[in-house]
N, C-alpha and C positions, 0 to 999 in steps of 0.2 A: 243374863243381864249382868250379871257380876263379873264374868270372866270381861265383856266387853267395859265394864266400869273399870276395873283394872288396867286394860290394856292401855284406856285411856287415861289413867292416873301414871301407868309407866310410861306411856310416849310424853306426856309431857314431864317428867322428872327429866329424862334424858334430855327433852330437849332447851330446858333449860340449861342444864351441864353444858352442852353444848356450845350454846349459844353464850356462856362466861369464858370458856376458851376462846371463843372466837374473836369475843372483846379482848382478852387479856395476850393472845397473839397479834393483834392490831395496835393496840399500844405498843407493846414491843419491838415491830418492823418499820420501817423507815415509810412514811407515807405516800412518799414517791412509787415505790412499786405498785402500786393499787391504783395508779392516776391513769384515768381511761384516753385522757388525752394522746398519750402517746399509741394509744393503737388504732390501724385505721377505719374509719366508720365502715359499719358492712353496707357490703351491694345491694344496691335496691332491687328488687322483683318487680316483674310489670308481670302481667295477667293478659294471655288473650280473650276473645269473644266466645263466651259460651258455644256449646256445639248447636248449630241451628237444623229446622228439616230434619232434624230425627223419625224414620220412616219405622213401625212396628207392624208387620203384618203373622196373624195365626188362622189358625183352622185346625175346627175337633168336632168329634163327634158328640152329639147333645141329645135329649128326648127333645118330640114335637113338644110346643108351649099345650101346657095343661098335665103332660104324664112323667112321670118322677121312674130315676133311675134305680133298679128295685136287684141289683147284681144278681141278676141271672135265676131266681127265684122260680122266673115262668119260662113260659117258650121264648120271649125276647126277651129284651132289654131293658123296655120303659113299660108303665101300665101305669091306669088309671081306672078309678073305683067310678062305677054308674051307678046310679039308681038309687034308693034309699040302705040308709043303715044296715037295715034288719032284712032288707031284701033287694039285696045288689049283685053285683059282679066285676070281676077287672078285664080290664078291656088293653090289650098288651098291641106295643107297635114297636119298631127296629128304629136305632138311633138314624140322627141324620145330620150331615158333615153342614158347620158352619162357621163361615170367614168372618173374620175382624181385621181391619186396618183404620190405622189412623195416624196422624204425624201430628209433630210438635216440638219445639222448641225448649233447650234450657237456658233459665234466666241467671242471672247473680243472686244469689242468694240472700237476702235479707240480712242483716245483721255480721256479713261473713263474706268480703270479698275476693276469697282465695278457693271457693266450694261457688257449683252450679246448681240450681236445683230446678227438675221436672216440675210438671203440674202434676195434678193427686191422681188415684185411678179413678177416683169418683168425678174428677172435674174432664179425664177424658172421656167415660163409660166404659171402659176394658170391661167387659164381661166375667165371670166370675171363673169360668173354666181356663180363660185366658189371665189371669191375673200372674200363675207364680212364673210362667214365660218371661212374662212381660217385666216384671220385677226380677230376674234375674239378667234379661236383657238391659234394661236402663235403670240402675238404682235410682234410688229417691235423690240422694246428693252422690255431686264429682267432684274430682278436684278440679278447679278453674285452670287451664294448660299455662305454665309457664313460657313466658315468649323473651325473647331479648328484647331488654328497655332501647336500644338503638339498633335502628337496620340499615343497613347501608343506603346513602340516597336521604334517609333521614333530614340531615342538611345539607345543604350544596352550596358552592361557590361560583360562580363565576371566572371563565380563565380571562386569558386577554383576547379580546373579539379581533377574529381576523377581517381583513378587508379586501375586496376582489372587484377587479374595475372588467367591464365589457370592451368591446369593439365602440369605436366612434362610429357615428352613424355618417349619413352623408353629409355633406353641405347644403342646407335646402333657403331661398331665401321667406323671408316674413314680410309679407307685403304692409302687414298693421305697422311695424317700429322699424320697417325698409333695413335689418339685418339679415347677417346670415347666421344657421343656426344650424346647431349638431347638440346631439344628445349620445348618452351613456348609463349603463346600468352599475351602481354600483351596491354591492351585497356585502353586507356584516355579518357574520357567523359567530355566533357567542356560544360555546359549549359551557355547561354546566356540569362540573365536577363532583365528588363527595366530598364533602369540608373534615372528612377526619384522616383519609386517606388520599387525598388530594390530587385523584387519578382515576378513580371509577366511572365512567361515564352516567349519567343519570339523564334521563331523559332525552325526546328532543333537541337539536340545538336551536337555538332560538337565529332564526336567518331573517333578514330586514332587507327590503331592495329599495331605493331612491333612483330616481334620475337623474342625472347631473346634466347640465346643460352648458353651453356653450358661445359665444357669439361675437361677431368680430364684422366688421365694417365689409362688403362687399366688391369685388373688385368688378370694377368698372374704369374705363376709359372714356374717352373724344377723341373725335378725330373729326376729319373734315374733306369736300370731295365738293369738288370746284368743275364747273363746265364753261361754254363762250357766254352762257348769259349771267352765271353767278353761282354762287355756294351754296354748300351745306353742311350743317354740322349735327353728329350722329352723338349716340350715346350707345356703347355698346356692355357686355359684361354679365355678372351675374345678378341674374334676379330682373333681367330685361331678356323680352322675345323676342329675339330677333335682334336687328338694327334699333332706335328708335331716335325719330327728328327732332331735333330739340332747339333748333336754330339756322334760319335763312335767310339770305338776301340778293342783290343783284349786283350788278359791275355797274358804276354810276358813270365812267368815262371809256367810250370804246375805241378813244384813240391812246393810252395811257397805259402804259405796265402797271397795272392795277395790283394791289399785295396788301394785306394789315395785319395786325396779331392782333387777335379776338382774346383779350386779358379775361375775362370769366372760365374761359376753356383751357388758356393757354395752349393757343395753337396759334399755329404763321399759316396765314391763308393766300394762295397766290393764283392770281391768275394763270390758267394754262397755257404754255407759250404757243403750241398752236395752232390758237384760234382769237388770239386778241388782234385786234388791229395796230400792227406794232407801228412804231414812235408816233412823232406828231405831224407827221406830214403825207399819212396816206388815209381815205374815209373809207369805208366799207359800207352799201347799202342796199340790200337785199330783202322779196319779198319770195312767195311761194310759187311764183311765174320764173324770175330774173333777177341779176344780180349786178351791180354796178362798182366799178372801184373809180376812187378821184383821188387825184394830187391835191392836198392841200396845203397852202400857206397862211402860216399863223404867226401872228404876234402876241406877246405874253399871254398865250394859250388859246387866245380868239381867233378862229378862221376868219380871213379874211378873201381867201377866193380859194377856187378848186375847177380842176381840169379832171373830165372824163376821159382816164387811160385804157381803160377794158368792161366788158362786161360781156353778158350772156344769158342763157334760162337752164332753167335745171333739167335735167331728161329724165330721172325715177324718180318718182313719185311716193317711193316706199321705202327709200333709206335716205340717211343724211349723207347728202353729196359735199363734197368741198373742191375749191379752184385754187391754183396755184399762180399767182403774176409775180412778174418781174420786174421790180422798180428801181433804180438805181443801182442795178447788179445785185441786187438782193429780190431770193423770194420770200413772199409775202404770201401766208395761208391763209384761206377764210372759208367758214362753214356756214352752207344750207341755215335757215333757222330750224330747230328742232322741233317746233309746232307744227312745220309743214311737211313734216314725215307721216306718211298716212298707213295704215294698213295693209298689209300686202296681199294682192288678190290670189286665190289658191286655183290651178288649176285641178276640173274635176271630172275633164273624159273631152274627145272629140268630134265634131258634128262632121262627117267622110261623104263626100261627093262620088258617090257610085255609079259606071258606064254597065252595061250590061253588053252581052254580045250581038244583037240587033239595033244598039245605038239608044238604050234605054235610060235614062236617068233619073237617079232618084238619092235624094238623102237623106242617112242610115247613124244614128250617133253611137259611138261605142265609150264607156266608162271601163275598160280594163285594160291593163297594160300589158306590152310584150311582154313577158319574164326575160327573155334572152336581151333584149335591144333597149328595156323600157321606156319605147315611145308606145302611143294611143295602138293596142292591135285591132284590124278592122275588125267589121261585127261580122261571126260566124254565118257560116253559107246556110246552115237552119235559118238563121235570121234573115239574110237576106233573101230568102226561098217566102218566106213566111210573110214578110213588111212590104217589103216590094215584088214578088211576085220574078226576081231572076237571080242569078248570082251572078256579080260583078264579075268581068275582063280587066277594070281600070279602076282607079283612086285616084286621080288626075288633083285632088286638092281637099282639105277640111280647112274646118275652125274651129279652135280650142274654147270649152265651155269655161268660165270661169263663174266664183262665189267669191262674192267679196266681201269686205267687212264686216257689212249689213244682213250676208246673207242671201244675198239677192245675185240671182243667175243671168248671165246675157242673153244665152239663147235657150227657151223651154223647150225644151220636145218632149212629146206627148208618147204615153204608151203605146207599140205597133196594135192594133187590131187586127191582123193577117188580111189576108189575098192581095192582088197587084193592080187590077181593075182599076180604073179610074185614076186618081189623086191618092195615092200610098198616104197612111196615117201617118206612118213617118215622119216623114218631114211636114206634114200641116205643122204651122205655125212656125216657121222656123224666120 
């Protein structure tokens, strides 16, 4: 105790001495050198995350539970005492191998955020065999790992977003606001930098798509399409099927060079030259039989008489026919009316007047054509062997079957039912 009371009456003498130089050097030296100000603050430390999932696994040999390890004493390893005190025996058995695992986590340490520390062995159960492993594997406390207070990516900037345009699409119309419209993709690409190195790439780029749209008035036209009884006017263009009518009317005078400019359309409409009844002194008046033309005289535009110089009847029935007269050295066209152009009848095979060689007659209708001639070819000698019972010598004359408009046939013939006998099917009904 004395030596130790000394040592502590000598360390403090000195350190008093000490600490009188230290003053009496510091008065002395210019204050300025001892100003902290001028040096620079130290680096900060940052701390990673304790180590997590810490896995400990052992295995050793132990006595069964109940017999204690007795170093080699008897025949085995372990034994345990039976029976009473005074009149017992040990009862010996061979150790036997057993495993321990268990995981766990190091937290921060209480009081000490620079050191990690385990949980206890008592708070895992590590076994008692297994304990100086296990503590020499995972001490009590670690140091907490130093990390860099900044990692790259840390903060990021923003560079300047690029911008990227698509294909235009097509022209399509919109029937709701009657424009046309085209669309396009356009994509912003914004990469994101490191804000201390201003070039590391960090992350995804952040990419944005928009559709841009487009739209602009439609092109469309009029026009106009003029016949002998009157006009019409179309609408054609995009965002319209087709043709479509959007104005008509008639020729109000058919002795007149009829013409107007339709101001809404802005179009010149004129009569077709020819098929008007040109100037004022010829009439034109025709139905779907016959057609008549007069001389007329007229004063301020009212006839006053008219002479029958030509007329006639139409011959086809299935186009528009027109006549040509001559009136004062001039000719004069005029057309059919066009209501009385009808349907044109189709021919669809021949009904053939067949002689046989004993002077037999009978008729035989064919629907197929020569390939070589393409007139009606007669109907095959089966056939006529078969319907009428001979095969034709002659074809002295037919008549052309025809469907016309409606549908409807002139002449029926019915299907052959073979042999010759009697009244050939053939031609019943014909």
């Amino acid at each position: 105790m004395k030596v130790k009371c000394s040592a502590l009456r000598t360390g403090a003498l000195l350190g008093a001495t000490l600490l009188g130089l230290f003053v009496a050097l510091s008065l002395a030296m210019p204050a300025v050198a001892f100003a902290h100000g001028d040096q620079p603050p130290p680096e900060p430390k940052c701390y990673g995350e304790c180590p997590q999932d810490q896995v400990f696994e052992a295995s050793g040999l132990v006595c069964p539970a109940g017999y204690d390890y007795h170093n080699q004493s008897g025949p085995l390893d372990c034994r345990k005492w039976v029976g009473n005190w005074w009149n017992g025996h040990y009862v010996y058995a061979e150790r036997i191998t057993e495993t321990f695992s268990v995981t766990f986590d190091y937290a921060p340490k209480p009081g000490d955020e620079n050191k990690c520390r385990r949980p206890s062995i008592d708070t895992l159960n590590v076994p008692e065999w297994a304990e100086d492993d296990f503590i020499d594997q995972y001490p009590r406390d670690i140091a907490r790992p130093e990390v860099p207070c900044y990692e790259t990516c840390d903060e990021t900037v923003a560079l300047e977003p690029v911008i990227t345009y698509g294909e235009w699409s097509d022209w399509t119309f919109d029937p709701d606001t009657g424009l046309m419209e085209r669309s396009r993709t356009k994509t912003t690409t914004t990469v994101f930098v490191d804000a201390r190195d201003g070039k590391t790439p960090c992350g995804d780029p952040e990419v944005v798509e928009e559709q841009q749209e487009e739209t602009r008035d439609p092109e469309q036209r009029f026009f106009a399409e003029a016949t002998c009884e009157g006009w019409q006017v179309f609408q054609t263009g995009e965002g319209i099927d087709g043709d479509e009518l959007i104005d008509a009317g008639v020729w109000e005078n058919p002795l007149v060079d009829e013409s107007f400019f339709h101001e809404e359309y802005d179009l010149q409409i004129d009569e077709p030259q020819d098929c008007f009844e040109i100037g004022d002194d010829v009439s034109f008046e025709a139905d779907c039989d016959a057609w008549k033309v007069f001389a007329l005289t007229l004063v301020d535009g009212e006839v006053v008489a008219s002479e029958l110089i030509d007329q006639g009847e139409w011959g086809n029935p299935y186009r528009q026919e027109r006549v040509v007269v001559l009136f004062d050295e001039q000719e004069i066209t005029f057309y059919e009316p066009v209501e009385c152009v009808q349907c044109k009848r189709v021919a669809i095979g021949e009904l053939f007047l067949l002689i046989g060689p004993n002077g037999e007659q009978g008729w035989l209708a064919s629907y197929q054509r020569n390939p070589n001639t393409g007139d009606w070819a007669i109907p095959n000698v089966g056939a006529q062997q078969q319907c009428l019972g001979f095969v034709a010598v002659a074809a002295p004359e037919g008549k052309t079957i025809y469907r016309d408009c409606n549908g409807e046939i002139n002449l029926v013939c019915y299907r052959c039912t073979g042999g010759g006998d009697g009244i050939p099917g053939a031609y019943k009904g014909r």
